[in-house]
Structure formats: C-alpha cells, structure tokens
BATORGU-178937 format. One line per field, with one value per residue (C-alpha): residue number from 1; y, x, z. Coordinates in Angstrom, 3 decimals. Layout:
N
seq = (NUM_...)
py = (Y_...)
px = (X_...)
pz = (Z_...)
This chain:
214
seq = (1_2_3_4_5_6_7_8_9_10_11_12_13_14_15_16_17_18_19_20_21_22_23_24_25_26_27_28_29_30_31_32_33_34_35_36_37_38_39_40_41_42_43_44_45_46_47_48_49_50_51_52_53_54_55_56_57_58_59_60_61_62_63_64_65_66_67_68_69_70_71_72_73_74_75_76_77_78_79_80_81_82_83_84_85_86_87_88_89_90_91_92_93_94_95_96_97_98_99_100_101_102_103_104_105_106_107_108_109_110_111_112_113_114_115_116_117_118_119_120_121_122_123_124_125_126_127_128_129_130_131_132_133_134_135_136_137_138_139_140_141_142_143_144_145_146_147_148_149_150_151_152_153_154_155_156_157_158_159_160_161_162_163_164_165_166_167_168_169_170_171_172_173_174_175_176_177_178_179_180_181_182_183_184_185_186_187_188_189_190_191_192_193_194_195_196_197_198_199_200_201_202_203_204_205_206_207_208_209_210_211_212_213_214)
py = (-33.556_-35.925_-35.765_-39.827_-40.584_-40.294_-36.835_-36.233_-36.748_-34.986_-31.783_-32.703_-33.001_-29.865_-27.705_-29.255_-28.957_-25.942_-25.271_-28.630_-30.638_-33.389_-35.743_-34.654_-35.290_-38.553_-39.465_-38.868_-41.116_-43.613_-43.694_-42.973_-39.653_-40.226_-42.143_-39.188_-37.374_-37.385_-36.517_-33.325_-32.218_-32.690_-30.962_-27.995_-27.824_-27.707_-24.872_-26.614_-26.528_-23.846_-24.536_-22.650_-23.331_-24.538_-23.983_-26.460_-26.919_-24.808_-24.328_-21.828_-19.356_-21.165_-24.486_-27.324_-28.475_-32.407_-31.964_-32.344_-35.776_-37.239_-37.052_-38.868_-41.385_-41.741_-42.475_-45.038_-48.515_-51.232_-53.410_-51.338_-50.585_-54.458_-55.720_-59.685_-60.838_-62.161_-65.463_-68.223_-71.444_-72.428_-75.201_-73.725_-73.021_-68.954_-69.192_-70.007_-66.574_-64.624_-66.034_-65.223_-61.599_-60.542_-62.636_-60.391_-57.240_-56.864_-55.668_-58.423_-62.002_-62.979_-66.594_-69.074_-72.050_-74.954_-73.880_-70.014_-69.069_-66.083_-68.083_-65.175_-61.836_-62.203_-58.765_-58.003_-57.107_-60.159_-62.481_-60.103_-60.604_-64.579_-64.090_-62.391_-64.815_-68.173_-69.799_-72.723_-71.090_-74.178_-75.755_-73.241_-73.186_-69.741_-70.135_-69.766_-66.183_-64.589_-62.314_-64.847_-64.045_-62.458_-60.164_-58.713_-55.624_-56.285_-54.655_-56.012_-55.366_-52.656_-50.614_-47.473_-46.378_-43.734_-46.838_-48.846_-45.393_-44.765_-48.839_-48.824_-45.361_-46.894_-49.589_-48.730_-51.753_-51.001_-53.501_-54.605_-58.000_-58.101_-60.540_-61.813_-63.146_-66.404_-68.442_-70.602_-67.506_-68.045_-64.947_-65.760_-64.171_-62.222_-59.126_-56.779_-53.009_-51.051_-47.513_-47.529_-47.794_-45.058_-43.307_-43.869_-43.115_-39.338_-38.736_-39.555_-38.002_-34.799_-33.259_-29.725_-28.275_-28.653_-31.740_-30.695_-32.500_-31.041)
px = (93.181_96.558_98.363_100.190_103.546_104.159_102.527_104.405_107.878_106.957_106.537_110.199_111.344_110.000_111.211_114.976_115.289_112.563_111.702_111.603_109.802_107.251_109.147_112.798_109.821_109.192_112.817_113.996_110.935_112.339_108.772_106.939_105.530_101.850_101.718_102.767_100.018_97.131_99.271_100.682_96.658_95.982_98.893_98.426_94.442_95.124_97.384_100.417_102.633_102.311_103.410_104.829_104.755_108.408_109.592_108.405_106.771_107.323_106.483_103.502_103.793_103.028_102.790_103.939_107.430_108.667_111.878_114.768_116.595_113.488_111.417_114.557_114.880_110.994_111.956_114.809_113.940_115.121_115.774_118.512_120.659_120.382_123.401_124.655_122.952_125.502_123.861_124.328_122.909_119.426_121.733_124.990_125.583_126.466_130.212_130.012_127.674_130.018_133.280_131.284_130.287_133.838_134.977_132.423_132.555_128.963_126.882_124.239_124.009_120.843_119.748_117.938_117.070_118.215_115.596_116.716_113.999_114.401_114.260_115.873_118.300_120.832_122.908_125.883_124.567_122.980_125.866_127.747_125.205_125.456_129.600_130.136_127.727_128.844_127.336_129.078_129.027_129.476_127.043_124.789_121.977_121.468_117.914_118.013_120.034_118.157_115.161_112.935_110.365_107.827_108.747_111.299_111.376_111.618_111.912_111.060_112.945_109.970_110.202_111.680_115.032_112.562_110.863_113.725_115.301_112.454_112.156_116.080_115.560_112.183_113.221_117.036_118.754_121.706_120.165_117.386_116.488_115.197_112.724_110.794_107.346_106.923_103.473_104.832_104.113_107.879_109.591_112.813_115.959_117.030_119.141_119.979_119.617_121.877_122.626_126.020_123.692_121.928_125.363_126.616_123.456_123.762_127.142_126.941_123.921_123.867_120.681_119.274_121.945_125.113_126.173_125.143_122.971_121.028)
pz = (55.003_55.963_53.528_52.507_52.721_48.916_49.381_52.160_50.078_47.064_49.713_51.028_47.766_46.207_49.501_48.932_45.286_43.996_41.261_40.625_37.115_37.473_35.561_38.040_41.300_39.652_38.820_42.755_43.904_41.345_39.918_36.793_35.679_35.695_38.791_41.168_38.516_40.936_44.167_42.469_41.467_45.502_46.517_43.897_44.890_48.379_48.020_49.290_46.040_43.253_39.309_37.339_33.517_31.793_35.771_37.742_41.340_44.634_47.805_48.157_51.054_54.779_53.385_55.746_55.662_55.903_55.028_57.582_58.963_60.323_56.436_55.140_57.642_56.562_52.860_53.321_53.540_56.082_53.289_51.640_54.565_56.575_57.709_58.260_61.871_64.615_65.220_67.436_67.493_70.112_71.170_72.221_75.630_77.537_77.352_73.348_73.091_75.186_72.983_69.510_71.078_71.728_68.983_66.657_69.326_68.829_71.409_70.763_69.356_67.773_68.554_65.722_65.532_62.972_59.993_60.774_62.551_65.188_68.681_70.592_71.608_73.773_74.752_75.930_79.337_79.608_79.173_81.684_84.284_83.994_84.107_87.093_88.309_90.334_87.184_84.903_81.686_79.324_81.300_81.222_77.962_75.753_76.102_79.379_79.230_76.209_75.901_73.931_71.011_70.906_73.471_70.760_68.911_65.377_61.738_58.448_55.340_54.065_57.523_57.580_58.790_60.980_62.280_62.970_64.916_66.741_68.196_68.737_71.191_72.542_73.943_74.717_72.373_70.113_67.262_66.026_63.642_60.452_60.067_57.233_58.012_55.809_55.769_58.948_62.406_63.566_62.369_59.971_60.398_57.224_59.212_61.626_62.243_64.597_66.117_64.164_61.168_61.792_62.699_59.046_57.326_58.968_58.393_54.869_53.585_52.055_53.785_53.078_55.569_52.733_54.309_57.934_60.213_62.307)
C-alpha cells in the first residue's frame, strides 16, 4: 500500500522527534488532532509506527524511513519561500534587458506583458549571445531573444520546494516563475524560485544531522 504524502510526513516526523504525542504530530503538521486520526490507525495497522500509552509514537523495527533533505524539501511549500520576479516589459528592446540584468545581477529576467501575464524568460546567456553578436541592441525586440511560454518550466505557489529543485536541475535554469493560473489560460506572474533559494533553505534548516546537511 503507498503510503500519501501526509502519511509520508507523519513517518518523517515520528523518526526525527520519537517518542512523539498525537497532538505534538498534529501541532508540527500545523493541523488538528483528529484529522491526522485516521492516518495514525493506517500507519499503526500496517506495522509502520508502534504506540506506546502516555509515550507517544515510534518507529517499529524495519519500517521505511522519509526523513532526510529530500522529505523536507517535500513538506515546504513554493508559496512560503517566493521571491520578487525580475521583470521586464514585452515591449522593451535587448539592450534594456541586458542593463536591468546587471543592474539587478540576476541571472534571468522574466518577461510580462501589460496585464502581468508571463509572456517569456530571457537568461543571461541569452542576452550574451545577442551581444557579442553584430546585432543593434536597442533596435533589437525582447521577444525576439527570449524562450517564450509555454515552452517554460514553471511552479505554482502550492508546489513543493522538492518540485521546484528537481525542475531547476532538470532542465539546467538557475530560476524558475511562480505562476498563478487565473480563469483566463495565460499564466500570471506572482514570483520566482531560484538555486540561491534552495541554497538558503539548506543552510538554515536544522535537519536530523544537528544542523548538518547531508
């Protein structure tokens, strides 16, 4: 039986912090009590966590393990570590991009159109390819240097920080917009996820390891 992802954080939880109450389970899943109530019978029935009375849960003998950097990166949200998107206007020509990229030193400038809609990504190696180029860079549009949607990898605010590493390593970008999906199929801008993100969220979480990272 798979186990779900609330499942699959309780286990992460109760292997970090055993013995370990319902109600202190509940507490670090910023939930209530009775709704982790059914996921704690599973678990216990499939042998996974033993209980203890006035103890708590545990880890039974040979039960799977989700802990480590990759569960926690599973349990954070894109929502609560988004950063302000570099943008540039649809309109504005290459040399304004490559002024607002060193201007921002970003590594990528996210283009939108008027109503904030996500039109494009335009990266640093992009920009460098048109400037070395015998090309007229004020003359020259945005749209016709950037990678343009939907051949974009996105993130929305409920992704996972997991999700959001794994896209960043798949397809070799160093950030990634947050969109929000509104009624209209254009994508809106709402904020950006990069590698140095990722960076900070290591370095300062306390993992399992006392403060090491592995």
């Amino acid at each position: 039986m798979d186990l779900t992802e609330r499942q699959r954080q309780i286990v992460a939880i109760v292997g970090e912090r055993a013995p370990i109450t319902g109600e202190q389970i509940a507490d670090s899943l910023a939930t209530a009590r009775a709704t982790i109530r059914s996921d704690l019978a599973v678990l216990t029935m499939m042998g996974i966590l033993g209980a203890k009375p006035r103890v708590g849960y545990y880890l039974q003998d040979g039960a799977p393990v989700y802990g480590g950097v990759r569960h926690l990166l599973a349990a954070d949200l894109v929502r609560d570590h988004q950063g302000v998107p570099i943008v540039v206007p649809e309109q504005c020509c290459a040399y304004d991009a490559v002024v607002t990229l060193f201007l921002e030193d970003v590594g990528s400038l996210f283009v939108v159109r008027d109503d904030g809609q996500l039109a494009g990504v335009v990266s640093r190696k992009d920009l460098l390819k048109v400037t070395i180029g015998k090309n007229d860079l004020h003359q020259l549009p945005i749209s016709m240097v950037m990678t343009r949607m939907p051949n974009i990898a996105t993130v929305t605010p409920d992704d996972s920080l997991l999700y959001a590493a794994e896209l960043l390593i798949r397809f070799q970008v160093d950030s990634l917009p947050v969109i929000r999906q509104d009624a209209d199929p254009a994508p809106i801008l709402v904020g950006r996820i990069t590698k140095t993100t990722i960076v900070r969220w290591l370095v300062a979480r306390d993992g399992p390891t006392g403060g090491k990272v592995l």
